[in-house]
N, C-alpha and C positions, 0 to 999 in steps of 0.2 A: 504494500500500500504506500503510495506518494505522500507527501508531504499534506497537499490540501487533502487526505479524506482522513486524515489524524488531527483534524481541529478541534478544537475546544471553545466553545463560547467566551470564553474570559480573555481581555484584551489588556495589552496594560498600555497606561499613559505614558507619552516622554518622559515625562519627570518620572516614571516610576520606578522602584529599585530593580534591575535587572535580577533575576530570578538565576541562581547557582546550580548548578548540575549534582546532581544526585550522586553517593561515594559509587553506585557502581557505576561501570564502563558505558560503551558505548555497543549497538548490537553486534553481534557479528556476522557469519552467513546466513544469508536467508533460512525463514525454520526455527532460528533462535529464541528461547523461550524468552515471553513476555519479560520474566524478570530482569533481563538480559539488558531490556532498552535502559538506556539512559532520558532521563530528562534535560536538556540542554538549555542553557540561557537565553532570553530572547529577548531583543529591544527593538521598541520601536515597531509594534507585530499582536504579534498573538503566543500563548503558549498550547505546546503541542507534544506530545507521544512522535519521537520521530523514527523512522527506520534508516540506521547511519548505514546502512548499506546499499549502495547501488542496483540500477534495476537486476541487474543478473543477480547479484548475490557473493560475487566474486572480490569486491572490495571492499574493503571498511574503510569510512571516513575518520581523517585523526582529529577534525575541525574540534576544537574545544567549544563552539559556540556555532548554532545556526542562528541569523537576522531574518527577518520577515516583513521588510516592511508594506504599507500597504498603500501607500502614497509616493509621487515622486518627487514631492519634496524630503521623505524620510531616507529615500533610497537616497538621492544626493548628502544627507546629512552623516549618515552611515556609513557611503562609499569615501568620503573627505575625513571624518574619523578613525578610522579604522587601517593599523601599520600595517595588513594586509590583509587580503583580504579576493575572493574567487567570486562568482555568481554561480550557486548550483541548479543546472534544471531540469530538465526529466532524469538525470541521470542515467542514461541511455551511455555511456562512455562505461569502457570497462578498465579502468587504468585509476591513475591519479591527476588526471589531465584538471580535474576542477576540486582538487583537494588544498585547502589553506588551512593558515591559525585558524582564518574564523569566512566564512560562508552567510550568502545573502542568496534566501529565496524569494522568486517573485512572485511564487504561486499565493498571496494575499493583495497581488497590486488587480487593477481592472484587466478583464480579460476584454478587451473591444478591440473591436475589426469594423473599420471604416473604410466603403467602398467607395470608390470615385469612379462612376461609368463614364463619365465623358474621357476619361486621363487612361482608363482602364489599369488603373493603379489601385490597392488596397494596402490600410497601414494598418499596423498591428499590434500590439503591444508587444513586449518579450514578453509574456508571460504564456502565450496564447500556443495551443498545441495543432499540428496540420488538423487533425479531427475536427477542432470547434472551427478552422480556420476553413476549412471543406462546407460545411453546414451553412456557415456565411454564403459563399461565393456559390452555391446552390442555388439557395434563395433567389439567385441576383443573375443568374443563370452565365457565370463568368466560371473562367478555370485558369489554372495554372499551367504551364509547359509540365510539371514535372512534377513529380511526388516523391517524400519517403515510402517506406513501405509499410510502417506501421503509423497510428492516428496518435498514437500518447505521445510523440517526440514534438521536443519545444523545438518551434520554429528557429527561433536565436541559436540554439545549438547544434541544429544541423547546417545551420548555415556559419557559423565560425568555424567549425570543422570542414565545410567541403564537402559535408556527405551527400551523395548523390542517387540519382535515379538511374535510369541507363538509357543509352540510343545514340548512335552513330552523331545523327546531329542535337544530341542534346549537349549539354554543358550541365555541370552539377547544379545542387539548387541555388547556391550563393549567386550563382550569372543570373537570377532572376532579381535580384534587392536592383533597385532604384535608388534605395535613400535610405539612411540609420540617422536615431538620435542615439547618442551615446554617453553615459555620466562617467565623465573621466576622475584619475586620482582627486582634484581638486573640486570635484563636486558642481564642475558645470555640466552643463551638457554641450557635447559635440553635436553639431547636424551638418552631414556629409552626404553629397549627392553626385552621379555620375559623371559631373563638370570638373568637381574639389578636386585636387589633386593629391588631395590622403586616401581618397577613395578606394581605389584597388589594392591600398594596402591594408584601410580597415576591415572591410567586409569578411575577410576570412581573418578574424583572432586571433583564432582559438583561445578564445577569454583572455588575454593579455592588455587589449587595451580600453575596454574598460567594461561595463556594465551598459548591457542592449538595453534601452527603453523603450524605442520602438523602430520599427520597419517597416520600409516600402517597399511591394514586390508588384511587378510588373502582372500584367492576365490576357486575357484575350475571349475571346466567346469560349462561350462553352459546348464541349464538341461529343461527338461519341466515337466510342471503339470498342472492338473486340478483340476475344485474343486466341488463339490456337496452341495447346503442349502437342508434342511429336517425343515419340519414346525412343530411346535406344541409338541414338546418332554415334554412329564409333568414330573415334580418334581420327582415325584418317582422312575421315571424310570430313570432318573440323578444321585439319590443317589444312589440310589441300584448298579448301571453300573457305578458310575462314570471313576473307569482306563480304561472301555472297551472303553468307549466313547471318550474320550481324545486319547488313542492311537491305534484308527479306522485311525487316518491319519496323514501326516506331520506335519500340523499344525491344530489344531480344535478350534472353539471357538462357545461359545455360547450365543447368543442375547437374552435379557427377559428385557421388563417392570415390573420384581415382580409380574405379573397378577398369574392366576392359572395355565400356564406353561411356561416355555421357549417359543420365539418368532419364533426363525429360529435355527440351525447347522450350521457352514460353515465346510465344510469338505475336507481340502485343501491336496493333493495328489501327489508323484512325478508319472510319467511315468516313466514305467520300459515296460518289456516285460510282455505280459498276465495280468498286473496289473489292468484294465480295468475290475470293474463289475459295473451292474446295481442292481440299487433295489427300489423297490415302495417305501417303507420305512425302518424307523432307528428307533429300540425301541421303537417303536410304531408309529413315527413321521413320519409326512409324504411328500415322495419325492417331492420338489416345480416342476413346471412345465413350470415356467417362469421367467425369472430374476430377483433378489429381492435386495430390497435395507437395511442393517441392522437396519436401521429407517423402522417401516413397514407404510408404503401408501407412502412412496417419491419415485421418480423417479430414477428406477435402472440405468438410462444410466451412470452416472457417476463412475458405482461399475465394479468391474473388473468382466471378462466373466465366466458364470457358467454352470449349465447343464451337466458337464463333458466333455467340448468341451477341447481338451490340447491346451498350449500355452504355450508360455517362462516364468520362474518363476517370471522375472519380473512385470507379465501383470499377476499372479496367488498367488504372496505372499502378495500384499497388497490386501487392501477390496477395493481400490479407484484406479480409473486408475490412471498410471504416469502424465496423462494430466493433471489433476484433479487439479488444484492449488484454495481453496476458498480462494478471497480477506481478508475476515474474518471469524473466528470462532463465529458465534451468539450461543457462549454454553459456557457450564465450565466445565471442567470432576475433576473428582478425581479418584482415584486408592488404593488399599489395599493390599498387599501381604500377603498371610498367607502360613506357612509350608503346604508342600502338607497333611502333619498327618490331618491338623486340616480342611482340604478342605469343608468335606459335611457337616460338624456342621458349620464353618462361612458362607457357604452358608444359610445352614437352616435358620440362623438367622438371617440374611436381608431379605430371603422371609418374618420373623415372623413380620418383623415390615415394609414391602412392603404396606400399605397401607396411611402410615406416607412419604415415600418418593414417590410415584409413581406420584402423581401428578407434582412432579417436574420433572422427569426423560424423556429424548427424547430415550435413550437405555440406558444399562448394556451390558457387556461382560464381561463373563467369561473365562480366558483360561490358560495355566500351562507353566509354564518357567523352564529347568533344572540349577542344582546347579551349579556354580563356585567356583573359589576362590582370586576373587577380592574384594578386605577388605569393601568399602564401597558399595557394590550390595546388594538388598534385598536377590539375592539365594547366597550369599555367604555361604558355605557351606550345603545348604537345595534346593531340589526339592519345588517350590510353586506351588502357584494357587494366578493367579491375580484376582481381583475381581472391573471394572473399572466403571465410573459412567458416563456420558455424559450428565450434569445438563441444564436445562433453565438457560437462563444469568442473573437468577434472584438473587443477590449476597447474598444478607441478608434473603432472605429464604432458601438459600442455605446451608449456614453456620448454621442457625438452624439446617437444615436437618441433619447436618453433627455430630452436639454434638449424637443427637440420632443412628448415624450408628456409630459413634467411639465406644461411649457405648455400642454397639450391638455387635461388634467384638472383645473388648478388649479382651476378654478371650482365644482369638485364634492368640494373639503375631503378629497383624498386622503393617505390614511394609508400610507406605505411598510411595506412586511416590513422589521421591523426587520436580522434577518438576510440579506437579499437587496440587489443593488446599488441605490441610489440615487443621485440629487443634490441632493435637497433636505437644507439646515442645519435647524439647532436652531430658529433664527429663524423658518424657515416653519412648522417642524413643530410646538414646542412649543407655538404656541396652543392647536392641537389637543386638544390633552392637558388637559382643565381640573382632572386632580391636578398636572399637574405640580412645582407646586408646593409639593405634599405628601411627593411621591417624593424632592425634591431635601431634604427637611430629613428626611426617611428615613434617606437615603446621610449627611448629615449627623452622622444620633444613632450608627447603627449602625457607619459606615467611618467618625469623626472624620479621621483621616488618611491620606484618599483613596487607600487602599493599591490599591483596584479599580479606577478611576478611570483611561482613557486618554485619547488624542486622538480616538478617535471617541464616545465618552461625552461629552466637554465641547462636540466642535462638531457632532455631530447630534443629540443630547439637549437637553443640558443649555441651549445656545445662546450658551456664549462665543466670546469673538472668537476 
């Protein structure tokens, strides 16, 4: 359970004494008996039963204090207080990417979403998750290029991280923002729009430089699509096909346990006019006939409708219905980005060492994201191919697992999800990054006194010792 469904009625005032944390700890994995929770201090908020672990369950927060505020003038009062200090939001990150001394949730600020049809622009608060942010633009009969794939993720943090959707010509969800207001260390607010010239270095964060208050993300009509799975595509006929395959549709991705072939297709499609074929199969693979779930033996109800039935992009971009909210993630994913140059060789080479991970793995996906030019994104400046992991919650063989697929892709200039587990440092990763050292005198101007700034910012970022 999140943060908002552990409220309490009872609020305290500014002036009120902030409330001490309880002698025991803080929870730890998911499951953990009630006793377990700590009560944590809150100012400026509400008091709350919190759950200090992450959506999956695989991390525990060391924050001595979560903030709540419910205003944005509190948030400003808090973020300029405070010697440091993170924004935590769905927790959807399985790392320590958003762990500090002390943490500010927004889930007590206003959830609104204001549409602008003439601009075809909506703004949003940070606090506001794709699901409430879907339900809006419904109504209004407007959509988005792109979606995550699940409804609980806060908007704010899928777009600091660069997390993405997939399709040839798409660009992750960040190339959709228009405009941020942002509350920096000093407690103004920033507002940066596609002109500023901080722009393409703010938009992707990853929480560093300051606190989202709100966003503007671009729309368009609201369209329809359908989608078609194809089972059993083997290896070969991947490599050899791999452009034809990926842009057969809007969006394509491919499921595989590493076995001797691909698992399923999803072949996600807009409706146009005459757009509409059928086919037994796809490069050999062959058309499903029944609803599939990308885990293969679980239960499709939960996966969005296939068959080639159309429907609103909503209910056809993600794998998961809008309904779909799990309590928790019993997984751990990881994520890789590689230039699309190097796609079929870092493929090849997780199938080669597929029999060293597969016993851990619940699925894989594969699928291609187009370049940008937002300084801290993996496609900054490069077409990729993601290559994503959906591990058992099994943590220490996991990270085994992981020395060996780092070393299996090094040679193909892999870019981590920033929000997802790793082991590569700053050292390996920040060459990659040829702003980086733009970004770092960014955080510079904007945070002089690193109030954002953790131990996973310095030693997977930034690259200090």
């Amino acid at each position: 359970m999140g943060i908002a469904g552990a409220v309490s009625d009872g609020r305290e005032t500014m002036a009120a004494r902030p409330m001490r944390a309880r002698d025991q700890g803080p929870a730890g994995l998911a499951g953990a008996p009630a006793k377990a929770q700590a009560w944590p201090r809150w100012t400026l908020g509400y008091r709350a039963s919190v759950a200090w672990t992450n959506w999956a369950g695989n991390y525990t927060y060391r924050a001595r204090a979560i903030h709540a505020p419910s205003t944005l003038e509190q948030l400003q009062e808090l973020v300029c207080g405070l010697p440091r200090v993170r924004v935590l939001g769905s927790r959807h990150s399985f790392t320590d990417i958003a762990d500090c001394e002390e943490l500010v949730s927004l889930d007590r600020m206003p959830h609104d979403v204001v549409v602008d049809r003439d601009a075809r622009a909506v703004s949003l608060s940070g606090a506001v998750r794709y699901g409430e942010l879907v339900q809006e633009l419904s109504r209004e009969r407007l959509a988005l290029a792109n979606l995550a794939s699940l409804p609980h993720i806060a908007v704010a943090g899928a777009v600091s991280t660069a997390t993405h959707g997939s399709g040839d010509q798409n660009g992750n969800l960040a190339t959709a923002v228009a405009g941020l207001q942002i509350v920096t260390s000093d407690g103004n607010i920033l507002t940066v729009g596609r002109r500023d010239p901080d722009f393409e270095g703010v938009v992707v964060g990853i929480g560093a430089v300051g606190a989202v208050a709100r966003i503007t993300l671009d729309l368009e009509p609201a369209y329809q699509m359908r989608q078609h799975v194809f089972e059993g595509l083997r290896w070969n006929q991947l490599f050899e096909h791999f452009d034809a395959i990926t842009s057969s549709g809007y969006s394509v991705s491919a499921f595989t346990r590493w076995g001797e072939t691909t698992d399923q297709v999803w072949i996600k499609s807009r409706v146009t006019e005459g757009s509409e074929t059928t086919a037994d199969e796809f490069f050999g693979a062959t058309a499903a006939t029944k609803e599939m779930n990308p885990i293969v033996g679980l239960d499709p109800s939960n996966c969005t409708p296939q068959l080639g039935a159309p429907g609103p992009w909503s209910e056809r971009l993600p794998h998961f219905r809008m309904g779909f909210t799990p309590s928790s993630g019993v997984e751990i994913q990881s994520e890789y980005i590689v230039p699309r140059s190097h796609a079929v060789s870092a493929i090849e080479a997780v199938v080669r060492i597929g029999s060293k991970i597969r016993p851990l793995i619940q699925v894989s996906e594969i699928r291609t994201i187009a370049a940008d030019t937002l300084w801290m994104s993996p496609q900054y400046g490069q077409d990729t191919v993601a290559i994503h992991f959906t591990w058992k919650p099994e943590q220490e063989r996991v990270e085994r697992a992981l020395v060996e697929l780092e070393r299996a892709l090094a040679p193909f200039e892999p870019r981590p999800h920033w929000g997802k587990l790793f082991l590569a440092d700053g050292k390996t990763i920040g060459p990659m990054y040829e702003r980086l050292g733009d970004f770092a005198g960014l955080l510079d101007r904007l945070d002089p006194r690193g109030a954002f700034r953790n131990e996973w910012l310095e030693s997977r970022v930034l690259g200090a010792d």
